[in-house]
N, C-alpha and C positions, 0 to 999 in steps of 0.2 A: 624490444622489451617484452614481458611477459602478457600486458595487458594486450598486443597487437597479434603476439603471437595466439591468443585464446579470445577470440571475441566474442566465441559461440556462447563460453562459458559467461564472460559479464554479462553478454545482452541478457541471459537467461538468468544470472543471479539481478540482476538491474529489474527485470519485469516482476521478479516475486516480491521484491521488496517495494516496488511500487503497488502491487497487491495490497501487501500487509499496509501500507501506508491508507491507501485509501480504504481497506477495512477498516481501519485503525475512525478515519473520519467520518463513515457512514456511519460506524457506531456512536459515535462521539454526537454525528446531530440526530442521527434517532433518540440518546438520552437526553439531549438538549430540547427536542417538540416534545418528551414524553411530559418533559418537568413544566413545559411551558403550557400545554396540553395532553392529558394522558389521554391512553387511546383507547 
């Protein structure tokens, strides 16, 4: 299949989007201590 034949390619779209995700939550609880505690 195509996903075996390019793995270079998901590993590398796989980590950016795991990126974005956890940007996505660090953001998430920095606004969450801002509200609970601003800084």
């Amino acid at each position: 299949t195509v996903e075996k034949t390019r793995p270079n390619l998901d590993l590398t779209e796989l980590r950016r989007v795991i990126e974005e995700i956890e940007k996505i939550k660090y953001d998430n609880i920095k606004k969450t201590c801002s509200v609970i505690e601003p800084f």
